[in-house]
BATI-996373 format. One record per residue (C-alpha): residue number from 1; residue in three letters; x, y, z. Coordinates in Angstrom, 1 decimal, m for minus. Example, Ala and Ser with C-alpha at 12.3 -4.5 7.8 and 13.67 -1.06 7.14 Angstrom:
2
+-----+---------+--------+--------+--------+
! num ! residuo !      x !      y !      z !
+-----+---------+--------+--------+--------+
!   1 !     ala !   12.3 !   m4.5 !    7.8 !
!   2 !     ser !   13.7 !   m1.1 !    7.1 !
+-----+---------+--------+--------+--------+
***
This chain:
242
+-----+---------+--------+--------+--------+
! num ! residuo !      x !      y !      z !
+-----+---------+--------+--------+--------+
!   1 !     unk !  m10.1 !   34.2 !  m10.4 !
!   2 !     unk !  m12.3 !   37.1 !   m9.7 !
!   3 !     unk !  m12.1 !   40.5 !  m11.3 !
!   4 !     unk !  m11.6 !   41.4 !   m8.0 !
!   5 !     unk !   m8.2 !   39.9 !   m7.7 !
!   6 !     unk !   m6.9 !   41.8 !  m10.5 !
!   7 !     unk !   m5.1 !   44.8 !   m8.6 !
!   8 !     unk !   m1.2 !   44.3 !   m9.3 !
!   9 !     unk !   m2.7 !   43.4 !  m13.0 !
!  10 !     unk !   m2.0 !   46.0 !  m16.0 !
!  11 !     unk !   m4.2 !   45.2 !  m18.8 !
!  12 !     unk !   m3.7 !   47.1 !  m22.7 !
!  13 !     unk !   m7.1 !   47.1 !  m24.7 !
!  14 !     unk !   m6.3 !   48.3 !  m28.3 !
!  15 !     unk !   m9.2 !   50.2 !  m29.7 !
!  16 !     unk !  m10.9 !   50.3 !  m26.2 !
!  17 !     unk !  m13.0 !   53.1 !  m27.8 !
!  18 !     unk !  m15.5 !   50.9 !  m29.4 !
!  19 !     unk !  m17.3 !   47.6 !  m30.2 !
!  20 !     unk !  m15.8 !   44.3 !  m28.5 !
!  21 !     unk !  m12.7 !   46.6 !  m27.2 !
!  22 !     unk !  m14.8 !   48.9 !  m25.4 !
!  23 !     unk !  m17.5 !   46.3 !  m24.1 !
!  24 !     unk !  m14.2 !   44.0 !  m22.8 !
!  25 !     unk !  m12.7 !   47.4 !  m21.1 !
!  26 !     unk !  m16.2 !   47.5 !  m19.7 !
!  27 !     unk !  m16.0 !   44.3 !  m17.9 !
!  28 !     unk !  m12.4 !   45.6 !  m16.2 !
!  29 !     unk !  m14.0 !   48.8 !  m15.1 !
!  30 !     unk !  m14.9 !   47.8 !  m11.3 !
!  31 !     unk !  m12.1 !   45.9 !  m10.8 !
!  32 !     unk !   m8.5 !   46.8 !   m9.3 !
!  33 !     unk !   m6.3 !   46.0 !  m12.4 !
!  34 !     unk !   m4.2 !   48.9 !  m14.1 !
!  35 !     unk !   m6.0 !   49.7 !  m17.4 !
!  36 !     unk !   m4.3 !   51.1 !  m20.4 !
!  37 !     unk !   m7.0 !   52.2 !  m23.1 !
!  38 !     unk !   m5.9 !   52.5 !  m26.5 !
!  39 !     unk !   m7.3 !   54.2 !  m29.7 !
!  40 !     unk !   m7.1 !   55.9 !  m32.7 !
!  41 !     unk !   m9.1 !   59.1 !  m31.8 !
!  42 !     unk !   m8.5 !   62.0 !  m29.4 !
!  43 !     unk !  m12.2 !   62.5 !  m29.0 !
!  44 !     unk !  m12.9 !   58.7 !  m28.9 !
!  45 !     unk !  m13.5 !   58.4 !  m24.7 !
!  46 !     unk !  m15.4 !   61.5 !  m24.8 !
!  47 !     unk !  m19.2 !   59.7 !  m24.2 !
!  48 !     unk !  m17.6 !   57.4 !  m21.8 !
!  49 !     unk !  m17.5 !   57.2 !  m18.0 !
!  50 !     unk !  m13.9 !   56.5 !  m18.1 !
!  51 !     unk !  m13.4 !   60.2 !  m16.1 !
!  52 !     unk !  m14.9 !   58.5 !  m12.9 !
!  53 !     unk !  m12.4 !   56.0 !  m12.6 !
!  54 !     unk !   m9.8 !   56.2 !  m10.6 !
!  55 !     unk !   m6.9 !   58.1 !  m12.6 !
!  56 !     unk !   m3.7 !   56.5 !  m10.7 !
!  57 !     unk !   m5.2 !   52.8 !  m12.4 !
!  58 !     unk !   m6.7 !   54.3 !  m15.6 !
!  59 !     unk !   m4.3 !   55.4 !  m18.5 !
!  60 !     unk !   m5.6 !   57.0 !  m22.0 !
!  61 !     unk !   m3.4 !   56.7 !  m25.2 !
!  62 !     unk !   m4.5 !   58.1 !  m28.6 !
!  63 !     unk !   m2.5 !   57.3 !  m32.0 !
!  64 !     unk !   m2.3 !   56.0 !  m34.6 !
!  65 !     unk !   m1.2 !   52.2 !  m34.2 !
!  66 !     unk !   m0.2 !   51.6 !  m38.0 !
!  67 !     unk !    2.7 !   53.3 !  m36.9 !
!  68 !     unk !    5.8 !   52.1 !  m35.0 !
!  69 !     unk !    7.2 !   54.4 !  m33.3 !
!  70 !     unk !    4.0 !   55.2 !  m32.3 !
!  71 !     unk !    4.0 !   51.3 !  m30.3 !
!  72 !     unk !    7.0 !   52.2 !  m28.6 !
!  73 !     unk !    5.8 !   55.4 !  m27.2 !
!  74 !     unk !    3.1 !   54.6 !  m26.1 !
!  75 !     unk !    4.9 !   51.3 !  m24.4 !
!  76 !     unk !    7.6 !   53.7 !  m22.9 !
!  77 !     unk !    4.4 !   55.6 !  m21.6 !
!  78 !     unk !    2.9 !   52.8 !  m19.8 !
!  79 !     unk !    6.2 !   50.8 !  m18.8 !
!  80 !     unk !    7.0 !   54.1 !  m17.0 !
!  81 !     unk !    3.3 !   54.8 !  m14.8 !
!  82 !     unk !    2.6 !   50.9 !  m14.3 !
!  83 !     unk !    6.0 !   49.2 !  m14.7 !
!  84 !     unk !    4.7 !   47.0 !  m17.7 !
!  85 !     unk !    1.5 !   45.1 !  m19.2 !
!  86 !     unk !    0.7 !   42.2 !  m17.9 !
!  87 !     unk !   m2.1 !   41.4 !  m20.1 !
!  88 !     unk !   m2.4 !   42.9 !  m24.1 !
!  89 !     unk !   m5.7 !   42.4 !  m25.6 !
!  90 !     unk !   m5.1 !   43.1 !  m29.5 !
!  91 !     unk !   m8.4 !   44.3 !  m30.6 !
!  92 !     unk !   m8.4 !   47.4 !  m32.8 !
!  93 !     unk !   m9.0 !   46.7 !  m36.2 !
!  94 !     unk !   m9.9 !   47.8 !  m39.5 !
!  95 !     unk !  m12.5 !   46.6 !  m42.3 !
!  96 !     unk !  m12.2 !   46.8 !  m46.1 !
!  97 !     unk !  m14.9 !   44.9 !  m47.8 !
!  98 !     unk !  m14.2 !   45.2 !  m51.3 !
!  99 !     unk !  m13.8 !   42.4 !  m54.0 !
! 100 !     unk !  m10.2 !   41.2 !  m54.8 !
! 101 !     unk !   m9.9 !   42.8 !  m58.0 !
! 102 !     unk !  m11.2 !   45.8 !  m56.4 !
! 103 !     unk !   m8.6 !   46.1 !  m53.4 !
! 104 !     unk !   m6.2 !   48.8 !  m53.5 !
! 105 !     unk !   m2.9 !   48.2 !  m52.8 !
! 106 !     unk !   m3.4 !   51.6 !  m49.8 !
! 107 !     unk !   m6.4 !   49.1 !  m48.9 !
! 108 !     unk !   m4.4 !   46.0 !  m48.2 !
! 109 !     unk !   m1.5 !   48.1 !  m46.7 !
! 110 !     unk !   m3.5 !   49.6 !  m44.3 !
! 111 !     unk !   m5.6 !   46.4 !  m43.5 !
! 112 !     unk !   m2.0 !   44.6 !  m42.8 !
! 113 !     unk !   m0.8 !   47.1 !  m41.2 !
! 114 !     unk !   m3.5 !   47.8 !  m38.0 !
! 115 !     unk !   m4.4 !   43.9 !  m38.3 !
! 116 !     unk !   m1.7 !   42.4 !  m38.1 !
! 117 !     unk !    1.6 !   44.1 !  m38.3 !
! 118 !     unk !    0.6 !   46.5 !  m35.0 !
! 119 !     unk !   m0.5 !   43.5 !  m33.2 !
! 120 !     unk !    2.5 !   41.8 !  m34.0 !
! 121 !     unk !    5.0 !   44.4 !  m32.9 !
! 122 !     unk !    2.7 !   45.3 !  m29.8 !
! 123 !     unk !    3.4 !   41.5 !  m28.5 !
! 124 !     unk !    6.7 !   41.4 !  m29.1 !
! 125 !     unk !    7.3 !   45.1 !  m26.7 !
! 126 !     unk !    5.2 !   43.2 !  m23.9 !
! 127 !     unk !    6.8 !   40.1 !  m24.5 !
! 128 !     unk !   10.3 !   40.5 !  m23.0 !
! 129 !     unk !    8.9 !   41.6 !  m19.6 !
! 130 !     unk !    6.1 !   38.7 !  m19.6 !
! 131 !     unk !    9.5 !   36.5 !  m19.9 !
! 132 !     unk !   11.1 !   38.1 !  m17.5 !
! 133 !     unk !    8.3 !   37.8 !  m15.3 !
! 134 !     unk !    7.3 !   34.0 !  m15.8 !
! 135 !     unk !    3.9 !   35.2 !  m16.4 !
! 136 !     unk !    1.5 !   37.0 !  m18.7 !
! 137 !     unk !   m1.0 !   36.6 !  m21.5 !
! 138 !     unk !   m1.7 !   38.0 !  m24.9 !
! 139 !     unk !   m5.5 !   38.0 !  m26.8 !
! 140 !     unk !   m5.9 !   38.4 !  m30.0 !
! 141 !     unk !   m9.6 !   39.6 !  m31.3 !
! 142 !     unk !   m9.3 !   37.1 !  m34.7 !
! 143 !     unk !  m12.5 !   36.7 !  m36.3 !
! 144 !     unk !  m14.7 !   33.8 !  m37.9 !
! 145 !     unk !  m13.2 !   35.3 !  m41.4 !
! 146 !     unk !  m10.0 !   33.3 !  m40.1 !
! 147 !     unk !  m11.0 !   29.9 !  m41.2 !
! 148 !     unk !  m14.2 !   30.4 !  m43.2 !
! 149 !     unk !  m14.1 !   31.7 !  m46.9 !
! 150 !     unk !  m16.3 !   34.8 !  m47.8 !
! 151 !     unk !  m16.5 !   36.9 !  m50.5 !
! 152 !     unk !  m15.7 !   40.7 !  m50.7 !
! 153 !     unk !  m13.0 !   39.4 !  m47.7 !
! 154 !     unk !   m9.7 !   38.8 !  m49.0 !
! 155 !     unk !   m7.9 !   41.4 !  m47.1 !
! 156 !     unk !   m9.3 !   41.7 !  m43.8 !
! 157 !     unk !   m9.3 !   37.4 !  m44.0 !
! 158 !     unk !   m5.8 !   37.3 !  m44.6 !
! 159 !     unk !   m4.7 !   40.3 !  m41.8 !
! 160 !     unk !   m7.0 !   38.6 !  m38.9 !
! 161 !     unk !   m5.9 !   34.1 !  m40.2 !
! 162 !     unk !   m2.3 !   36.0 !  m39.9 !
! 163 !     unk !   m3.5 !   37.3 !  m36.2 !
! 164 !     unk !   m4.4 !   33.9 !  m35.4 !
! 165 !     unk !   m1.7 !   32.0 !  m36.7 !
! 166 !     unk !    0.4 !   34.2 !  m34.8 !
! 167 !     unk !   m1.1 !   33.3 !  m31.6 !
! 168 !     unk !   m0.6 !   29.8 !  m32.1 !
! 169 !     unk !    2.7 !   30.3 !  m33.1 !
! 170 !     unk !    3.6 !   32.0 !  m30.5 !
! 171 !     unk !    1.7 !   29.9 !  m28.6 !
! 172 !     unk !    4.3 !   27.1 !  m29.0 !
! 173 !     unk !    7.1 !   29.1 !  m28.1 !
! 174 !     unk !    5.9 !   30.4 !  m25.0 !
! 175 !     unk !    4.1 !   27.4 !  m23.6 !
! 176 !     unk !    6.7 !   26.7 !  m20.9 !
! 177 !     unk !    7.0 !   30.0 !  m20.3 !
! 178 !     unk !    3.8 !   30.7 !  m18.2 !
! 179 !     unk !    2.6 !   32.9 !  m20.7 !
! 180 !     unk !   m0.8 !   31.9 !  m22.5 !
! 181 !     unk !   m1.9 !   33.0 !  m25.5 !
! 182 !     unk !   m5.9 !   32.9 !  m26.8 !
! 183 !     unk !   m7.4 !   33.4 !  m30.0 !
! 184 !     unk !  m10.9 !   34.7 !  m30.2 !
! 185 !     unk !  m12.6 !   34.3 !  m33.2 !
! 186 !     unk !  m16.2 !   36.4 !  m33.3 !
! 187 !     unk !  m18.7 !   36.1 !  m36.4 !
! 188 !     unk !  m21.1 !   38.6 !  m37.1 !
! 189 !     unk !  m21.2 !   41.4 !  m33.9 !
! 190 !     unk !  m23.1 !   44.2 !  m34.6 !
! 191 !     unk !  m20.5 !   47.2 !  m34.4 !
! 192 !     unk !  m19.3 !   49.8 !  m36.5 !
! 193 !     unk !  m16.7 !   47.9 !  m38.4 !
! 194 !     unk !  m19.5 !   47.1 !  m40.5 !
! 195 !     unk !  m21.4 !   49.5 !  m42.8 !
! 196 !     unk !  m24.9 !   50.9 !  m41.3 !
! 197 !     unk !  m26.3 !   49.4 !  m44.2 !
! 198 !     unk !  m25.4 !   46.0 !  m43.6 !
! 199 !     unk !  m26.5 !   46.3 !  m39.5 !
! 200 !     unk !  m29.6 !   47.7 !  m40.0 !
! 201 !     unk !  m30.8 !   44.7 !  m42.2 !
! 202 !     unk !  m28.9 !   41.9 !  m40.4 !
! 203 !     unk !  m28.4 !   43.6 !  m36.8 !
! 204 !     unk !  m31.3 !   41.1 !  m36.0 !
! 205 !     unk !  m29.1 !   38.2 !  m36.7 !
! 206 !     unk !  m25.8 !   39.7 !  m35.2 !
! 207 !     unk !  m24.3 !   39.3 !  m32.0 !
! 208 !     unk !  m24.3 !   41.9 !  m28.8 !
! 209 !     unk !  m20.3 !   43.2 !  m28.4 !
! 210 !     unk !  m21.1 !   43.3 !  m24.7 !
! 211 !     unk !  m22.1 !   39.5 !  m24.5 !
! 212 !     unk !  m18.8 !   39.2 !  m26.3 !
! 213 !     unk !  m16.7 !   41.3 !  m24.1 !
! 214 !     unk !  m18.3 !   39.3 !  m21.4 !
! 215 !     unk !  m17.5 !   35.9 !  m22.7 !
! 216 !     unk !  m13.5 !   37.2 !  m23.3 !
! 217 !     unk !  m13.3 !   38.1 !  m19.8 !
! 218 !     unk !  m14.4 !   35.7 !  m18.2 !
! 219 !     unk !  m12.2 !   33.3 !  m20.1 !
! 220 !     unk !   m9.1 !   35.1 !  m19.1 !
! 221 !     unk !  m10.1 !   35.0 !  m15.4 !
! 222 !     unk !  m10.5 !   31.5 !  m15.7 !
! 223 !     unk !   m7.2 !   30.9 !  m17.4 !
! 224 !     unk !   m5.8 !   33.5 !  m15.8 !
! 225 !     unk !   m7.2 !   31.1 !  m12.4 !
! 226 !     unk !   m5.7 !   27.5 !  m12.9 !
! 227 !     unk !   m2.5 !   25.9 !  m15.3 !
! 228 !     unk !   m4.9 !   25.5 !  m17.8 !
! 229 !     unk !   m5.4 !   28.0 !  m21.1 !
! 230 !     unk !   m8.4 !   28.6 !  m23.3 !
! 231 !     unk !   m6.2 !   28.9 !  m26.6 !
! 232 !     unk !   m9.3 !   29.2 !  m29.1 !
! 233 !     unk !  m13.0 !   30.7 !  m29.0 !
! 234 !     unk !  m15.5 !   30.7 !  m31.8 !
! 235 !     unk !  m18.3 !   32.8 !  m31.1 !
! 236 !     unk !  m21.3 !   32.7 !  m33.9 !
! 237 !     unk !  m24.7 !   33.5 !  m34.1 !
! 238 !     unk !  m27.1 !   31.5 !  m33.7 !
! 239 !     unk !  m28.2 !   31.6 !  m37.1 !
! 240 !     unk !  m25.0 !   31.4 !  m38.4 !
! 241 !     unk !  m22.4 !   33.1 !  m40.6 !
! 242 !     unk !  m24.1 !   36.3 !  m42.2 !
+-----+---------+--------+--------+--------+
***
């Protein structure tokens, strides 16, 4: 499948504003599909081109996703100016690097809550259409911190091997369904979920978010393009874990 054969597609990017979620939105922006950009800021599509797409296949939704009733108004939003989502990329995501003993309980709360409970919830409003439908796939943005150990990590480890487990979870559920799930697990990307301290002395040795967005797209088009599914990506540096 091309991008180009994407028109009766709607695709929901989760904080579409930056990083991987923006570069991924990026790759969708010349193509025919239905885009639903997501994020937590008002002002957050104010630098972008976004204004020069065409507005009948371009929707803009700003809130806070911790929230639920947030999820199903901004669902009730779409469902009613594109009929439903036929592809939910769960990217938006928080960082909290602190030692264990150091987390705060409003740390770990808020980590859970944008990493995994919103993506959670957010699934299971697109996932009664996508059944309905025969058709349909979800993306979860996981991380490397998912199945490798590292320290000042606990919480944002735990929210994003949650993410992942979901997705295989539901994985099994919906397999016979002809809905597909993938996991994509990025190390080190050099984006502002890190601290400016931390990417100025390793953005050497950090990976491009648009290479990433790249390599996420074109593995939904090719799922998306045969009965086959890419369930898993690990995407690493060269040099390795930072």
């Amino acid at each position: 499948m091309e991008n180009s054969d994407l028109k009766n597609f709607t695709i929901w990017i989760t904080g579409a504003s930056s990083g991987i979620g923006k570069a991924i939105a990026a790759c969708f922006f010349d193509s025919e599909a239905k885009l639903v950009l997501s994020a937590s800021s008002p002002d957050s599509f104010n630098e972008s081109s976004w204004h020069l797409r065409d507005k009948t296949r371009t929707m803009i939704c700003t809130f806070d996703i911790s929230i639920f009733d947030n999820l199903e108004r901004a669902f009730k939003k779409i469902e009613s100016k594109f009929g439903g989502v036929d592809i939910l990329i769960n990217n938006a995501g928080i960082s909290i690097f602190k030692s264990f003993h150091e987390t705060s309980q409003e740390d770990f709360d808020r980590t859970i809550a944008i990493n995994l409970k919103a993506p959670f919830f957010l699934t299971q409003l697109v996932l009664k259409g996508m059944r309905e439908r025969k058709s349909g796939m979800i993306v979860n943005i996981s991380s490397v911190a998912s199945i490798t150990p590292f320290a000042d990590c606990s919480a944002y480890s735990v929210s994003k091997t949650g993410l992942r487990m979901m997705g295989q979870c539901l994985m099994e559920e919906v397999r016979n369904e002809g809905i597909k799930i993938m996991n994509v697990l990025p190390g080190a990307t050099n984006t502002n979920i890190w601290g400016d301290d931390i990417r100025q002395n390793n953005s050497n040795n950090m990976m491009n978010a648009d290479k990433i967005g790249e390599i996420v797209v074109n593995a939904i088009l090719s799922s998306l393009s045969s009965n086959a599914i890419i369930e898993e990506i690990l995407i690493k540096p060269q040099t390795g874990n930072i």
